[in-house]
C-alpha positions in Angstrom: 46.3 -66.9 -1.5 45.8 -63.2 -2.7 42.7 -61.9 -0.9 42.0 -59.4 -3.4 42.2 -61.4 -6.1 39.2 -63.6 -4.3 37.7 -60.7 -4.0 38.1 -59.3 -7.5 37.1 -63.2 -8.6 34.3 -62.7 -7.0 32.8 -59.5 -8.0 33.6 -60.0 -11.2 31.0 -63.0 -11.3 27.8 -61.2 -9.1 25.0 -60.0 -10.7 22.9 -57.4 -8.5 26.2 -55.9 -6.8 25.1 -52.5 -4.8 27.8 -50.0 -5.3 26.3 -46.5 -3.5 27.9 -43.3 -2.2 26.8 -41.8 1.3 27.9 -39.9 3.5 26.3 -43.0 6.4 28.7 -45.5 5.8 27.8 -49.4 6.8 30.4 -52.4 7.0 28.0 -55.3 6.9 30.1 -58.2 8.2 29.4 -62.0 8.0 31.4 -63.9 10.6 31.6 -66.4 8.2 33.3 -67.2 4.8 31.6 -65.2 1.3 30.1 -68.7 0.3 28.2 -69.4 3.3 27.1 -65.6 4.0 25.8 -65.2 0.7 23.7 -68.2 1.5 21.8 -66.2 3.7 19.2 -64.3 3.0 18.7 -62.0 6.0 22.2 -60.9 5.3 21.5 -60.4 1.6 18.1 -58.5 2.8 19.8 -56.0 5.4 22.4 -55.4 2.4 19.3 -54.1 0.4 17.8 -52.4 2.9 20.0 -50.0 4.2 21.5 -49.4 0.9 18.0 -48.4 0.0 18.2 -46.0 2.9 19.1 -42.1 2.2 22.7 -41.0 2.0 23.2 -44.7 3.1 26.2 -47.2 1.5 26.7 -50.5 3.0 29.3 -52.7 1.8 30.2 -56.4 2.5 32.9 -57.7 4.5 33.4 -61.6 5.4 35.5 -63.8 7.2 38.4 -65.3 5.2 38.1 -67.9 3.5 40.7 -71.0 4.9 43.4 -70.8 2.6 43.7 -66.7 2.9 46.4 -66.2 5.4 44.4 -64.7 8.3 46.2 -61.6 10.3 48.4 -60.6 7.7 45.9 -58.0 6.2 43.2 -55.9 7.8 39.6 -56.9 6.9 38.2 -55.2 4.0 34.8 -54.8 2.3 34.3 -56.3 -1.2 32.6 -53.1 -2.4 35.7 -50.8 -2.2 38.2 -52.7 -0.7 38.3 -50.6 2.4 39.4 -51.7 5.6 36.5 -52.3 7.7 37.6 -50.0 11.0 37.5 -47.0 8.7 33.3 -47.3 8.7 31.8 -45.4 11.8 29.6 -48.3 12.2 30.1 -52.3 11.7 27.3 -54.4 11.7 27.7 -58.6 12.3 25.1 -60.8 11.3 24.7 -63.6 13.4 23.0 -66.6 12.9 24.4 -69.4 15.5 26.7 -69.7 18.4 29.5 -70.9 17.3 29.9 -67.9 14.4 30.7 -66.4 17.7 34.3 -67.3 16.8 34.1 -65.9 13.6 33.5 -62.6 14.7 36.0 -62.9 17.3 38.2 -63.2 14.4 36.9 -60.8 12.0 37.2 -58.6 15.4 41.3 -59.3 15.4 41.6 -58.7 12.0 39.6 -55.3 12.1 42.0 -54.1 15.1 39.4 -52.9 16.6 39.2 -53.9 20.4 35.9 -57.3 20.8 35.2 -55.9 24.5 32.6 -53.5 24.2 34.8 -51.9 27.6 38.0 -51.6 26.5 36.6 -49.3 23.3 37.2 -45.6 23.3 34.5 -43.2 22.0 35.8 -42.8 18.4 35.9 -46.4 17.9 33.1 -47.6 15.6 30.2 -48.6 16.3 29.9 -52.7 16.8 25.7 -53.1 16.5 25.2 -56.9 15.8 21.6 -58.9 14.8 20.9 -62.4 13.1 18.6 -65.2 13.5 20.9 -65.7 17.0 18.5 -62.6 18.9 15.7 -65.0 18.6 17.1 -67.4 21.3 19.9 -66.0 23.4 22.1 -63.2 22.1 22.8 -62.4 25.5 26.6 -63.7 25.3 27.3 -61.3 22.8 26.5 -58.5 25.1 30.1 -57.8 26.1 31.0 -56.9 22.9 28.0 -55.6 20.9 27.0 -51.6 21.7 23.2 -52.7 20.0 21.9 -55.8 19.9 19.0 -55.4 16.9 16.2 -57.9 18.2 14.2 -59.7 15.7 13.3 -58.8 12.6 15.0 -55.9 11.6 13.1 -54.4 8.6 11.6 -52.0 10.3 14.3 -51.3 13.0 17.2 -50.2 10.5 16.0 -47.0 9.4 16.0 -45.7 13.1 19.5 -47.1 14.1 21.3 -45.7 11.2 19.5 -42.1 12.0 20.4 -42.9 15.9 24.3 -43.9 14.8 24.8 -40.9 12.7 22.9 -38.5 14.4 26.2 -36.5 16.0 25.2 -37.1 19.5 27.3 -38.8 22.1 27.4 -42.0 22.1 25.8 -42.3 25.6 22.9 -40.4 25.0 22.5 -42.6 21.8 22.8 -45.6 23.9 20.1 -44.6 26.2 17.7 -43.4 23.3 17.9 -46.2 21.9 17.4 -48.7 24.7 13.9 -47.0 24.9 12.8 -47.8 21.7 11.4 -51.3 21.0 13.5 -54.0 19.3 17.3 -52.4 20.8 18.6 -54.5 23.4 21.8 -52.3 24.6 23.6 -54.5 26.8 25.8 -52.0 28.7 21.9 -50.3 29.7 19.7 -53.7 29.9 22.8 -55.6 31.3 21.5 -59.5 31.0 17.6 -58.8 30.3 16.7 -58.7 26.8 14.2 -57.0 25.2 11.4 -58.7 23.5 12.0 -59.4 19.9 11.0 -57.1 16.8 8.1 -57.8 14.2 8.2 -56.3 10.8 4.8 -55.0 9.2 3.7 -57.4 6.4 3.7 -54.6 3.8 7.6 -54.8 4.0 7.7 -59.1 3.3 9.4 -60.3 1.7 12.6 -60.7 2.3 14.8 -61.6 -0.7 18.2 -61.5 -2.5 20.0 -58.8 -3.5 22.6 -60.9 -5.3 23.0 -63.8 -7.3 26.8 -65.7 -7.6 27.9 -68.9 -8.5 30.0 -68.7 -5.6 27.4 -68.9 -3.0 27.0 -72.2 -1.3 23.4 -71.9 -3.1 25.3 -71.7 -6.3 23.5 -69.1 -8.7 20.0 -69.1 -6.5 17.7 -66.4 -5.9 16.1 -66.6 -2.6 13.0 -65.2 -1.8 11.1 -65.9 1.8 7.6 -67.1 1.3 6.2 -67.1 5.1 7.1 -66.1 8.1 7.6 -68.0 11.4 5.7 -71.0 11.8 1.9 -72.1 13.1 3.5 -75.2 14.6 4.2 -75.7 18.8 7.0 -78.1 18.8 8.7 -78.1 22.0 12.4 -77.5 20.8 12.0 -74.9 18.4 12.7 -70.8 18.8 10.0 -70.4 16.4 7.8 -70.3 19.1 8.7 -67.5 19.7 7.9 -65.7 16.3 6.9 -62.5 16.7 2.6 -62.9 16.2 2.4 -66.4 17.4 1.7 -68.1 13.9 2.8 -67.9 10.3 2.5 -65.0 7.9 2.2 -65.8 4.6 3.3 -64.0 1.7 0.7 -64.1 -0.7 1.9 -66.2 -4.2 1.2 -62.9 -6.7 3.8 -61.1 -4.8 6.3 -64.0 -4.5 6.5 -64.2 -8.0 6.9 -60.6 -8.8 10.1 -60.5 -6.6 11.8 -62.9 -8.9 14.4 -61.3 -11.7 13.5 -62.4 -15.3 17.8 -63.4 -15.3 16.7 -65.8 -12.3 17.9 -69.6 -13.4 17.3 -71.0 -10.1 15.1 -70.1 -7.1 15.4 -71.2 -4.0 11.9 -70.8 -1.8 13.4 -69.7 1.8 11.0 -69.8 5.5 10.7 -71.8 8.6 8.0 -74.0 7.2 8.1 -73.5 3.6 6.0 -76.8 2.9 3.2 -75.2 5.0 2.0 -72.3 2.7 -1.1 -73.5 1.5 -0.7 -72.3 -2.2 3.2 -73.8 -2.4 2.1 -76.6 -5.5 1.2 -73.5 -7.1 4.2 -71.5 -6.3 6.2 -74.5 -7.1 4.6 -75.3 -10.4 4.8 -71.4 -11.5 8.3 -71.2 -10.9 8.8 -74.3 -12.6 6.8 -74.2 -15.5 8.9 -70.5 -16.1 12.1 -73.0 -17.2 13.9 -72.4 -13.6 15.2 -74.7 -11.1 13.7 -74.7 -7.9 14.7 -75.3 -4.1 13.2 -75.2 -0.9 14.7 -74.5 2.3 12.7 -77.2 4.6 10.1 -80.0 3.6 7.1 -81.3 6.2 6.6 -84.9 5.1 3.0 -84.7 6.3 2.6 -82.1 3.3 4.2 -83.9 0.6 1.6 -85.3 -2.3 2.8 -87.1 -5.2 2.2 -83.4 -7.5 4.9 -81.4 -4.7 7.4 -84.0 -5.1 6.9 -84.2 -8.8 7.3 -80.1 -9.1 10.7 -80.4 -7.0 11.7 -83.4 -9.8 10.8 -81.1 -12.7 12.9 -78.0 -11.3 16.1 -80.2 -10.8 15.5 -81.4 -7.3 16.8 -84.7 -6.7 17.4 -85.3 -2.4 14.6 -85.1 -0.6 15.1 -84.1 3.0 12.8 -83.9 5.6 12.8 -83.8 9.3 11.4 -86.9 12.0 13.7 -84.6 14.5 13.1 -87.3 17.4 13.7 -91.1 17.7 10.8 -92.7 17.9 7.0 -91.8 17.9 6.9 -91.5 21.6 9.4 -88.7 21.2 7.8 -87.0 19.0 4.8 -87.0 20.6 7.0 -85.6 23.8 8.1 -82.7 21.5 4.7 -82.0 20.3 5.7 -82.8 16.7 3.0 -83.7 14.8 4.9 -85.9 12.1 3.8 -89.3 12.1 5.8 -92.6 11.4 3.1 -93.1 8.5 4.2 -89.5 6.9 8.3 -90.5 7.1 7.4 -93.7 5.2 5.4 -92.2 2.5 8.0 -89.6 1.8 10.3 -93.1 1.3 7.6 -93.6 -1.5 7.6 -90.8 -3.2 11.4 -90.5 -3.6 11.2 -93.7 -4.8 8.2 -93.5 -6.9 9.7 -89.2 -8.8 12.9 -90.7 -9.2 14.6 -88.9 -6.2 18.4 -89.8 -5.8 18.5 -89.6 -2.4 16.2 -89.2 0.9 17.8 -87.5 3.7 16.2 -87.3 7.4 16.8 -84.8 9.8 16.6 -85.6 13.7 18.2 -85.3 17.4 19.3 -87.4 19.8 19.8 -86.9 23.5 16.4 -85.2 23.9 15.2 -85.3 27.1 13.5 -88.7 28.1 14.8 -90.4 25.2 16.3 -93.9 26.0 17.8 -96.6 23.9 14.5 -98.2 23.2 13.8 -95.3 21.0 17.3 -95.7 19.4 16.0 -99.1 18.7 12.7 -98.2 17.3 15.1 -95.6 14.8 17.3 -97.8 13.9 14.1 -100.6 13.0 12.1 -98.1 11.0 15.1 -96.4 9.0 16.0 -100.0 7.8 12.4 -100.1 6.7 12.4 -96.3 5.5 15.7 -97.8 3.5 13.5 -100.6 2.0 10.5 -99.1 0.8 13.4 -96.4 -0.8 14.9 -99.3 -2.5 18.2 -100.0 -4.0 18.2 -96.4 -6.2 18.2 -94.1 -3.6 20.4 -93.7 -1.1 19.4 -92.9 2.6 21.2 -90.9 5.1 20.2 -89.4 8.6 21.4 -86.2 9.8 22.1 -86.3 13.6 22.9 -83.5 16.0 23.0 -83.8 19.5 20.3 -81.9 21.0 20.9 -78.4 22.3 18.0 -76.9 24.6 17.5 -73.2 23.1 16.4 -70.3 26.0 12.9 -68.9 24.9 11.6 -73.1 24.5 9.7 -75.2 26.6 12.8 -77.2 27.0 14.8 -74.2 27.9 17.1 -74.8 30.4 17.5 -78.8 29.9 21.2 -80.6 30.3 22.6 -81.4 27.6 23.1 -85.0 27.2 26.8 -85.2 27.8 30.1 -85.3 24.8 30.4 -89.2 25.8 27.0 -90.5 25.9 25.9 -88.7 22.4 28.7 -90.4 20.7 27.6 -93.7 22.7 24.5 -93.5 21.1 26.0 -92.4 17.6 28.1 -95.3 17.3 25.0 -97.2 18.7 22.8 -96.7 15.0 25.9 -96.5 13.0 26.3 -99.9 14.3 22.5 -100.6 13.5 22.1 -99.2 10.1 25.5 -100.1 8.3 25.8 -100.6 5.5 22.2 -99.5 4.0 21.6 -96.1 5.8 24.6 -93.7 5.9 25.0 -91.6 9.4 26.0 -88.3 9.0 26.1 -87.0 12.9 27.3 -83.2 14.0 30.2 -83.0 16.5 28.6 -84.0 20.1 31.7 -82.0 21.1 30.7 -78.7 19.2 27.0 -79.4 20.4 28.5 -79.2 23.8 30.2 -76.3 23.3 26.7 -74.4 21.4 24.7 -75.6 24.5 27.4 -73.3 26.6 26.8 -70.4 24.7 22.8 -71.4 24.1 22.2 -71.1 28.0 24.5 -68.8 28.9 25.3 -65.4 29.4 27.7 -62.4 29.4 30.1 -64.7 31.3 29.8 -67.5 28.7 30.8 -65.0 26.0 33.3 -64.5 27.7 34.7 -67.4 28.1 34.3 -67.9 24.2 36.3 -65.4 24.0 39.2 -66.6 26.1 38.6 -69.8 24.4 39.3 -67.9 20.8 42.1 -66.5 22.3 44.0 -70.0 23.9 43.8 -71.5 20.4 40.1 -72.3 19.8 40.2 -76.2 20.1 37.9 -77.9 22.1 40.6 -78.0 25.1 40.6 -74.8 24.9 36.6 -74.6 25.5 36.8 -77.2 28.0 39.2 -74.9 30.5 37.3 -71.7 29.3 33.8 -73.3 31.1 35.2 -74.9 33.8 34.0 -73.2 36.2 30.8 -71.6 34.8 27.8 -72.3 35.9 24.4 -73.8 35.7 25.6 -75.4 32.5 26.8 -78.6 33.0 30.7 -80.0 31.7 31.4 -82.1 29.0 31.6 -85.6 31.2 27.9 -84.5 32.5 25.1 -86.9 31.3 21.1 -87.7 31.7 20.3 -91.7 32.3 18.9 -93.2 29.7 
């Protein structure tokens, strides 16, 4: 298929498109395809914020969508078609492990060289950030010249200035690794930099387009907190940057949504937890627009919350048990109880929700199969209190340890024994509840690059390079370690 025509599709169908002139050029790149990068709205905030920046452009760029015949065309930006290795400086966005092979591809495509080494000094400049420099963004070091840690509101004015400045690119380098929130990786070598905070006065973040083509079709997304008051175990968000929540206050929520705005989609770590979100809900509702929300607590949900989500077109409810049994949760210092899951089962079934979905691990450490057993016992009961008109499904993914967690550093579970214990509740839960599981093999290959470092990156890359399969991983990591190999395995 015709990129350009995509693209011209596309355009044609945004509302909110920037189109600027500056003399500092930005090529902000999603290693991901336009649907799923759209979807995000730290991409979609950086887009505003640097084109709100003096003599400042920045234009989109994406990976290709699967039916665009990659390597026969050099990457452009949606904004002026231009190919992305014209812009003195690239930026990547990204927001998990795997969309390291993404920009390994967008890298190919833009002809520019992915090792950071094998650059000369009129290259551009590859700076990369995301949600990714909250955990371990240390694999990307060989190939990144900044690393922007954090949040990056407050950050981008001072890189842009630092890119464009006319000094060599050394001295840039080294300014720049003195300044908080930079990790430069050819200065700081493995050690990273603690991660950036953004003053309150510049929340919140929120879209600076709307498309039907986004995989939040037609949504405006608007972040309503920050971070997250919660200490689970297993979660980065311990390491938000004040050691709590920040919450946006509901007056200025509302005022950041567009009059044109059909649907709104409420976007944070704990969404359910702002203490004024019935009201948010209700005033966004009440205004004749659809309403979503990025993550539910089932210990917050009250017969009037689910009833707002009804009235503003919502009909799955998802929340999160994220561990087996109670034990495990109490292990993980998650503070949903079994009592909270059921009534959520309750109100779906009681607003007239179509479908209840449930969001958990396995193969955390210390879990056994008597916790499988306890899951598989209170999802059948989960499934019966639902009843008959809406449907049930859990969402499993292996469990991936995460650097900057309590469980940082933990062995991953092994490829064979996570799909032992998958086919273990499928087996318990057919036909009523529907088991939607994430590759044990991928989770394998994230927990590589979770845990690892510039030699994991690496061996992504070589990995990218032999083909990408998961044969390909497997010979990449051999010999890495302390990570462990696919066969490797806890006892249960």
């Amino acid at each position: 298929m015709d990129e350009s025509a995509i693209i011209d599709r596309r355009l044609a169908q945004e509302q909110g498109t920037l189109r600027g002139h500056g003399r500092r050029a930005v090529a902000l790149v999603y290693p991901s395809p336009y649907p799923v990068g759209m979807a995000s709205l730290g991409y979609q905030a950086v887009y505003g914020i640097l084109n709100a920046l003096p003599d400042t452009v920045a234009e989109r760029a994406f990976l290709h969508d699967e039916d665009v015949q990659p390597g026969r065309a050099p990457l452009v930006t949606y904004e002026s078609k231009r190919p992305v290795s014209d812009f003195s400086m690239i930026a990547f966005s990204v927001a998990y492990e795997i969309e390291m092979m993404g920009l390994f591809t967008c890298m190919n495509r833009m002809g520019v060289p992915a090792l950071r080494e094998e650059r000369r000094e009129h290259d551009p400049w590859i700076i990369m950030g995301g949600p990714l420099t909250f955990s371990n963004p240390v694999p990307l070091g060989p190939f990144a010249d900044v690393i922007v840690m954090g949040e990056s509101e407050g950050l981008l004015s001072t890189l842009v200035d630092a890119v464009f400045s006319g000094a060599p690119k050394h001295a840039t380098l080294r300014a720049l690794a003195d300044k908080p929130g930079f990790y430069v990786p050819s200065i700081h070598g493995e050690w990273m930099p603690p991660v950036a905070a953004a003053s309150d006065d510049l929340l919140p973040a929120r879209s600076s387009i709307v498309t039907p083509e986004s995989a939040l079709k037609n949504m405006f997304l608007v972040e309503t907190e920050r971070g997250c008051s919660r200490g689970c175990t297993f979660c980065v968000m311990r390491r938000s940057t004040n050691g709590g929540m920040r919450v946006v206050p509901v007056e200025r929520i509302l005022a950041t949504i567009p009059d044109a705005a059909s649907r709104v989609g409420l976007v944070g770590a704990a969404v359910s937890d702002h203490p004024r979100i019935v009201q948010i809900i209700n005033a966004i509702v009440d205004g004749g627009r659809e309403i979503g929300l990025s993550s539910l607590r089932a210990d917050r949900l009250t017969p009037e919350f689910v009833g707002g989500l009804v009235r503003g077109g919502y009909r799955t409810l998802t929340i999160a048990s994220d561990a087996a049994s109670e034990r495990m949760r109490d292990e993980m210092q998650k503070r949903i109880r079994e009592k909270h899951l059921l009534r959520a089962a309750e109100l779906a079934r009681d607003c007239g929700m179509q479908q209840l979905k449930n969001y958990m691990m396995i193969g955390v450490p210390g879990e056994t199969d008597a916790d499988l057993d306890e899951l598989i016992a209170f999802s059948q009961r989960q499934a019966e209190i639902a009843g008959p008109r809406v449907r049930v499904s859990l969402g499993i993914a292996p469990f991936v340890a995460k650097r900057n967690t309590p469980l940082d550093g933990t062995r991953f579970v092994g490829v064979r024994e996570a799909e032992r214990r998958l086919d273990k509740l499928r087996d318990g839960l057919h036909p009523r509840v529907e088991v939607r599981p994430t590759s044990a093999r991928w989770a394998w290959a994230e927990y590589q690059l979770a845990q690892g470092g510039f030699a994991a990156g690496l061996a992504a890359l070589q990995a990218h390079r032999d083909g990408g399969a998961f044969a390909a991983w497997k010979r990449a990591f051999k010999h890495l370690e302390p990570v462990t190999t696919p066969s490797a395995r806890v006892g249960t």
